[in-house]
Structures are given as structure tokens and as C-alpha cells.
N, C-alpha and C positions, 0 to 999 in steps of 0.2 A: 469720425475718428481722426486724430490727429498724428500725420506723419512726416516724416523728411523728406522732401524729394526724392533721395537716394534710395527708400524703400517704397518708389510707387512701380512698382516691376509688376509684371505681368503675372496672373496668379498660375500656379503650377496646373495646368492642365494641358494634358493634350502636350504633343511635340516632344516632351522632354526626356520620353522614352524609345516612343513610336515603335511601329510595327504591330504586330498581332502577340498577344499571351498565346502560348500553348501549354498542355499540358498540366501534371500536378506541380504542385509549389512544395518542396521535397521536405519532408518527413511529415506533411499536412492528412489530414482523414478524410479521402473524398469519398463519399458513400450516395454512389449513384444510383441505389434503391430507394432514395429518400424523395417523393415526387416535388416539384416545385412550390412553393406555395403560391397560391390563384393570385393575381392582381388587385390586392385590395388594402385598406389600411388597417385591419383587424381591429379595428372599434367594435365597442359595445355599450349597446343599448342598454341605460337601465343599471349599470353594473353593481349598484347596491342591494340590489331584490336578488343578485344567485345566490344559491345554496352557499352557507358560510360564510356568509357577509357579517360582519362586525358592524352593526350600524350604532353610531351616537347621537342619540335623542336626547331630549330636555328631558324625559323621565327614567332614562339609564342606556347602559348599554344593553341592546337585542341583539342576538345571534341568528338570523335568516336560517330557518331547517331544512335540513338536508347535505350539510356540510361531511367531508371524512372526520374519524376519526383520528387518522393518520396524518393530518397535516399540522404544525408544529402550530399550537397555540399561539396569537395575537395579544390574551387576555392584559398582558404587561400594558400596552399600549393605552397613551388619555390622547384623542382628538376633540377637537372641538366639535360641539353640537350640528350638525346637521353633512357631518361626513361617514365614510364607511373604510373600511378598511379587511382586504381580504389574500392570503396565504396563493402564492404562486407557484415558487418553485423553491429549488436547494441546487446550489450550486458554492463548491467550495473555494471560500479564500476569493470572493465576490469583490470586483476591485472597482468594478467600471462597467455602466451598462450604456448602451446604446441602441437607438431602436432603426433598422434599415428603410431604406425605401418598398412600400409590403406592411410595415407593420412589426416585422417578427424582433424579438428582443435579443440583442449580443452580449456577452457577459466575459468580460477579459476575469480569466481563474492562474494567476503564476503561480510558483512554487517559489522562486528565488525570497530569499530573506527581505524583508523591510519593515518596517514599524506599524505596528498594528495586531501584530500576532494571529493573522489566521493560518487555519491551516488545513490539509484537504485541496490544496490546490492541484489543479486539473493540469498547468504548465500547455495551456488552448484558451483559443476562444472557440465559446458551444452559443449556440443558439437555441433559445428556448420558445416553440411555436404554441398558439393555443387555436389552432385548427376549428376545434366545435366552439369556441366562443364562451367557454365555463369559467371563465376565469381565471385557470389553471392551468402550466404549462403542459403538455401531451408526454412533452419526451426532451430529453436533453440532445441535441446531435453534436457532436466533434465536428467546428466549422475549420479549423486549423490548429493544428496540434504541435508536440517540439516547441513548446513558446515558453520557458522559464519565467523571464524576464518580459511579460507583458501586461500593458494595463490601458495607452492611450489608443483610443479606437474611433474611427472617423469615418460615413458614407458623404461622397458627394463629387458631383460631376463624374456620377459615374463609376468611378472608381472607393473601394472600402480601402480604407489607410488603417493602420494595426502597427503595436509595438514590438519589434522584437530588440532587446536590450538597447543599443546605442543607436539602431536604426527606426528608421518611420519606413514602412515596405507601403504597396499600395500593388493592390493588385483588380481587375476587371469585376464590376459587380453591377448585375442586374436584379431588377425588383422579383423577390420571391425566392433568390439563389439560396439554398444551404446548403453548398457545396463551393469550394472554388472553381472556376470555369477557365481558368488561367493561372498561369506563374505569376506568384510574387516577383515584384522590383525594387529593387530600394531607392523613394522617395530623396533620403537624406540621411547621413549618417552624424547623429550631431556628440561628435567624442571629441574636440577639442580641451572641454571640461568632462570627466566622469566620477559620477559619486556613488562608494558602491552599497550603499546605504539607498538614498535617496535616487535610485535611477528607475522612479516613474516617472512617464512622458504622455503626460492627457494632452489633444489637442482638439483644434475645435475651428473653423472657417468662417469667418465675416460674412460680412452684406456683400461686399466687395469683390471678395473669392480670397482675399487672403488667406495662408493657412498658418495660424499659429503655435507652437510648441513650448511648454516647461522643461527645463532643465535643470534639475538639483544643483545646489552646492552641497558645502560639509560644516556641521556646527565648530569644528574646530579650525576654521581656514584664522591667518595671520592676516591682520590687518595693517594695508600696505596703501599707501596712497603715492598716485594713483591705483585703486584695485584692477588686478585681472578681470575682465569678464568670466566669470565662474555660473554661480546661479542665477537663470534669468529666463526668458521669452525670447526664442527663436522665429523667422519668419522660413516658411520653404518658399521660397526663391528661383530654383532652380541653382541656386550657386552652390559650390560643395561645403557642406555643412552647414548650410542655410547661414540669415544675415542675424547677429543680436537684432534686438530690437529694445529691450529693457533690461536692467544687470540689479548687483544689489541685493539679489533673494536667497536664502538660506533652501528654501524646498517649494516651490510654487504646484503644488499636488495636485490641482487642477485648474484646467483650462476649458474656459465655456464663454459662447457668443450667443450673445440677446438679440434677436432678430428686427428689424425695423428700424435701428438707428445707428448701424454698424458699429457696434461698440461691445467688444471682448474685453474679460477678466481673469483673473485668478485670482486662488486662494493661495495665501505664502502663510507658509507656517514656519515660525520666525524661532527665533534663539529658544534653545530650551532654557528654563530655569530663569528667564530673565526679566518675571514681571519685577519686578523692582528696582528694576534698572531703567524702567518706561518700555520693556520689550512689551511687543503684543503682536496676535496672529493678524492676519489683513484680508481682507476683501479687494484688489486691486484692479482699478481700469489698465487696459494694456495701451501706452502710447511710447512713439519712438522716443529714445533718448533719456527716456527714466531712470534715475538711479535713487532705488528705494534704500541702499544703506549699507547693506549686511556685508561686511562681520562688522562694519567699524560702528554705525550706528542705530542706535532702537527705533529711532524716527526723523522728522525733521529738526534739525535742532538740539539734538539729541544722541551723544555719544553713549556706548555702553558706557558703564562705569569702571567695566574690568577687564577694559583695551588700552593697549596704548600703539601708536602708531611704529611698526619695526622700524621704518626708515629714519624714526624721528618724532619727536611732538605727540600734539592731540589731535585726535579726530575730527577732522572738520564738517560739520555734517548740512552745511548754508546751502548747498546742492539737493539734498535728499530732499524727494518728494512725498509729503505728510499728508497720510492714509486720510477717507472719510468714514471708513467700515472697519473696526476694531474689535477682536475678539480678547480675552482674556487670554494668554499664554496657559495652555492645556486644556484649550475649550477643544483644540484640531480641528478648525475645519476643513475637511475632506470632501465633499462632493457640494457640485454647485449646481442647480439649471433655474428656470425663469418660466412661469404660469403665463398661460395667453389667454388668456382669457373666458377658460370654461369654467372656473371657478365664481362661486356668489362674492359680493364686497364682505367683509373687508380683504379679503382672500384672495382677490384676483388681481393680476399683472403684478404678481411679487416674485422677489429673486427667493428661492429657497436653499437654504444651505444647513448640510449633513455635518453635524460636530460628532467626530469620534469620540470625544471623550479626555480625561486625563491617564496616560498611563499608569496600569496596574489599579487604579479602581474606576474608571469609566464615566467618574464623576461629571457630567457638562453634557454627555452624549444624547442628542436629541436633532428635533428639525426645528428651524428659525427661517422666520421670514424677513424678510427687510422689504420696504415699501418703494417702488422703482418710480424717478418721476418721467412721468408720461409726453413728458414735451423734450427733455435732454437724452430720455432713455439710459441716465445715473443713477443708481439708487442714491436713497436718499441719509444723510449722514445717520451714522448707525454706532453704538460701542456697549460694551457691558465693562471695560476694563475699570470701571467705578466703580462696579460692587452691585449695579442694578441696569437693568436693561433700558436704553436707551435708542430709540429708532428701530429697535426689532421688537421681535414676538416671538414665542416658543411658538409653535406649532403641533409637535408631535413629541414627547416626552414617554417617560415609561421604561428605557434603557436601564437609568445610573442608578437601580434601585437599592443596591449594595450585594445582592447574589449574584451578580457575573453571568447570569442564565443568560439573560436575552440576547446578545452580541453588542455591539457597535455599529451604526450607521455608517457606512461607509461611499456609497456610489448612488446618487437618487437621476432620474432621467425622467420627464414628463410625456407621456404616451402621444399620439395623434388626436384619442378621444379624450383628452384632458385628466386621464388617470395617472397620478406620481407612482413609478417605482422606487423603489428602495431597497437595497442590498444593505447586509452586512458580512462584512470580509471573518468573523470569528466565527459567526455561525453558518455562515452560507444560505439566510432564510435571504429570501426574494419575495417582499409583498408588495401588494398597491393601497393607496389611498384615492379612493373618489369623493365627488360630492354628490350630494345624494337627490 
């Protein structure tokens, strides 16, 4: 990964709080009836043959007997032949999942307003455990509650990072905890810019131990040159309000790092209304000194057309750095992670990314794969903004049938045992996809 001197600091752990957590993390749900969960990576074996497995075979879809009655139909869903697909939990206004050290799956549920329209939100992160190994979560717990304004959720060195509005808090977490064992601390509080639309903050840690952060702009900022840093990637540092590290971004939704070749990205989801201007959503590596554009430019090279600069002139856009992964303007991609490789070819070691959809008909919403190469650890150049897919592949479809029933994909995270979760924030369904 490519950085500046000035951001090779030492990654935040350890020191920068010190002393001992005590106590509860105040208005959180500590429910110290809830026993630990055993030391293990809660994989499974097999996970296409339990009860209610959706399996896609070359002669149709099977349904594996013995499934409930009561868990929210799959049936919408096309996979590719030789996967499965099976019904997990419900959890409302599903934004963001994360799976702990243990295994157990986190699911950031806000309430505060933002694009997407779910609703049901819980305003916590709950944790959803599957104890007996059925496939299906046991029970919902309240791991931290009082949380509006949350969606980026992070384990590592020890400590679980979590969003609460302008802050990244980080508090003590051992494998197996559902419960806090410790006060939150705030990490970093990154309110320089705030957008009150756009204030999700997924982040996500390097090879390296870096930690990095999304930070919304606003579709209507004035195009000023030189720009403010407004929308962009933050690094935690330790310095107060962490360091830029990338600027330019209209709503960077999420942040996710590929393991083995220290190399993090985001999804920016760019100008609305602006394909015809060359706007389009992006796929982005994160390196220091970036400047992707936003408000003044759609791309490299490439001013909007319905900017002009306040201080003066046109947009100069010879700076802006020109995407490889291009989504169509209202594909939204929303969630991001990366297959390690327990998937069969052509399906393995791909980046998979969750497209919401077009507002108000959901039109685009699906899973897409892009093909990662294996020696730079970059995916590989990707676009549909032509009118036909180009370097991707749909994956998982069934969404944008035109009844509004099934949700939107919104947060996908890939298990320990190579099983893909998938959230949608409308419905609050929580399933997985295996192979089989």
C-alpha cells in the first residue's frame, strides 16, 4: 500500500488510552446471564445438507426437509448451480455485520435517518450466536445499546471499535464476549466535516494495523478550488480527529481490507443523478494523497457539467484520480468483503460487492463479483457504466423483481467457514450463501 511518510505512525494500539476498562459503557445492555461463548470459530460442517437449505442444482432448486415454516422465504433468490443458500436471523435496519474473534456475528441496527429506508432499527449493536450449529441464529442479545447513529464496527488487537455518530469508541473485547467487559473510549472523534445525511463510518485495518475510516460529504457542497477536505478516508493515528488520508468523495459507505497484500478500499457512491455527466459510483483503493474529485469532478479528466468553480473558472480535474471499478450511478454499492478461498473457481478469491439498488425501485440490487488479481492483490478493471457488465458478474440477483418484497442488500461479511452473510437494511432478513 502506498503512503507518505507523514502517515507511517504507529498503528493505534495499546498506549493511547492505557489503564484498565471498568465497568459498564453507560446506557449499554450488559446481560451477565448470557454465558460466554466456548473458544471456537463456530463453522460448519456441511452447511448445505441442514434443514432449509435452498440448494442450486443443475436440475432445479431443492429445499433440504426439515426447515420452519416461520423463517422468511429465500424462494426470490437465482445462485449459481452448485451453491446453497439458508435463512438466519432478522434483525432491523441491518447496516453492517461483522463476525468477532469466537465466530459470533455483530450486526450494527441505527435508527438515525440515512438513505436506504429501513426501518425497525434497534439504535445497538446485537449479536447473533448459533450455539447448536443449525444454521440459525439462537437468539438476538443487546451487545451495546443508546447507539442511533451506528453502522462501522471493527474487532482487532483486542479491542472491538463501533460507531457512535462522529465518534469511533473502542472498548476491551475477548473471544466469546457478549457482553461489554469494559467502558467504551473514544478512539477518534472525526467532526471536522459532518454530514447529516451521509454520517456512516464503516472502517476496516490493514496488513499493517492501520485503521481506516469513511467520512461522508454532501451532494450539494460548492465547488471551490482548492477543496476543503470534506468527504474522504481518515486514518486513526492517534492524533485528534485522525489524519486525511484520501478527500474528493461525496459518501464512501464502506470500508473494507483484503487480507495478504495490505491493500484497503471503499465504495463511494458518487453524485446523484449524474450519469450523464460521466458520474459513476466507484470501487476505490485507499492511498495517501488521493483526490477522487467530488463536487467539482465525475472522474479524471472530467468536470461535472453542472459546476462551475465559485472562486472562479472551470474545474480542473488533471489531479483526480481515474477509478478501475465503475458502477452505473444508482447501482449503490453498499457493502463490500473479499472470498479466501473456500469457494470452487470461478468463484474464489473475489471481491464481492452488495448493490442496493436504485431508489424507490430497487432496480440494480444484487451481489457482483469482480475478479481480484492474485499477485497485486487489485481487482481487476471492472464497469457496467456501458450498458453491459464488464469485468464483473452478478452473483446473487432476485432483489429488483419490481414487488419491493424482498429488501435490498445492504451489508455482506464472509464467515471463518467460507459462508457469505448478507443483510438487508429494509427487511432486516440476515442469510447466508455456501458452497456446496
Amino acid at each position: 500500500m502506498r503512503f507518505s511518510s507523514l502517515l507511517l505512525v504507529a498503528p493505534l494500539f495499546g498506549g493511547l488510552f492505557g489503564g484498565l476498562f471498568g465497568g459498564l459503557l453507560g446506557g449499554c445492555s450488559k446481560q451477565p446471564t448470557v454465558p460466554p461463548n466456548p473458544l471456537r470459530d463456530a463453522s460448519i460442517s456441511k452447511p448445505c445438507t441442514l434443514p432449509g437449505a435452498l440448494q442450486f442444482t443443475s436440475g432445479g432448486v431443492v429445499t433440504v426437509p426439515g426447515g420452519s415454516a416461520d423463517w422468511p422465504s429465500l424462494a426470490f433468490l437465482h445462485l449459481p448451480v452448485g451453491f446453497c443458500a439458508h435463512y438466519f436471523g432478522t434483525v432491523g435496519n441491518a447496516r453492517q455485520l461483522r463476525f468477532a474473534p469466537g465466530g459470533d456475528l455483530f450486526v450494527a441496527s441505527p435508527t438515525t435517518g440515512t438513505t436506504g429506508g429501513g426501518g425497525g432499527g434497534l439504535s445497538a449493536v446485537v449479536v447473533l450466536p448459533d450455539d447448536d450449529d443449525d444454521g440459525v441464529a439462537d437468539k438476538t442479545i443487546t451487545f451495546l445499546d443508546g447507539l442511533p447513529s451506528t453502522q462501522g464496527l471493527l474487532f482487532t488487537g483486542g479491542f472491538f471499535y463501533y460507531q457512535d455518530h462522529t465518534s469511533i469508541m473502542r472498548l476491551p473485547f475477548q473471544p466469546g464476549d457478549r457482553a461489554p467487559s469494559g467502558a467504551g473510549q473514544t478512539a477518534v472523534d472525526i467532526s471536522a466535516y459532518t454530514s447529516s445525511l451521509h454520517w456512516p463510518k464503516t472502517l476496516d485495518v490493514a496488513d499493517d494495523g492501520h485503521i481506516y475510516v469513511g467520512n461522508g460529504g454532501d451532494q450539494n457542497e460548492t465547488c471551490v478550488e482548492p477543496h476543503p477536505v470534506h468527504g474522504g478516508i481518515v486514518e486513526l493515528d492517534g492524533t485528534p480527529g485522525g489524519t486525511s488520508v484520501a478527500q474528493g468523495l461525496r459518501n464512501p459507505i464502506a470500508v473494507r481490507c483484503a487480507p495478504g497484500h495490505d491493500r484497503c478500499f471503499a465504495l463511494e457512491l458518487a453524485k446523484d443523478y449524474s450519469a450523464t455527466q460521466g458520474g459513476r459510483e466507484k470501487m476505490i483503493p485507499i492511498h495517501a494523497g488521493d483526490d477522487w474529485g467530488f463536487p467539482c469532478c465525475a472522474t479524471a479528466g472530467t468536470p461535472y457539467a453542472d459546476v462551475t468553480v465559485a472562486n472562479g473558472g472551470t474545474p480542473s480535474c488533471s489531479t483526480v484520480v481515474a477509478e478501475s471499478n465503475a458502477f452505473l450511478i444508482g447501482d449503490t454499492p453498499f457493502g463490500l468483503d473479499f472470498e479466501l478461498g473456500h469457494w470452487p473457481a470461478p468463484w474464489a478469491g473475489q471481491a464481492y460487492v452488495a448493490t442496493h439498488g436504485a431508489a424507490g425501485s430497487w432496480t440494480g440490487a444484487r451481489l457482483i463479483s469482480i475478479p481480484m488479481d492474485p499477485t497485486t492483490g487489485l481487482p481487476q478493471p471492472s464497469s457496467n457504466t456501458g450498458g453491459q457488465d464488464q469485468g464483473m458478474e452478478d452473483f446473487a440477483t432476485g432483489w429488483d423483481d419490481g414487488t419491493l418484497k424482498h429488501g435490498r442488500p445492504a451489508a455482506l461479511a464472509f464467515a471463518p467457514d467460507g459462508r457469505l452473510f448478507v443483510a438487508s437494511d429494509t427487511t432486516g432478513l440476515v442469510f447466508w450463501i455456501a458452497a456446496m
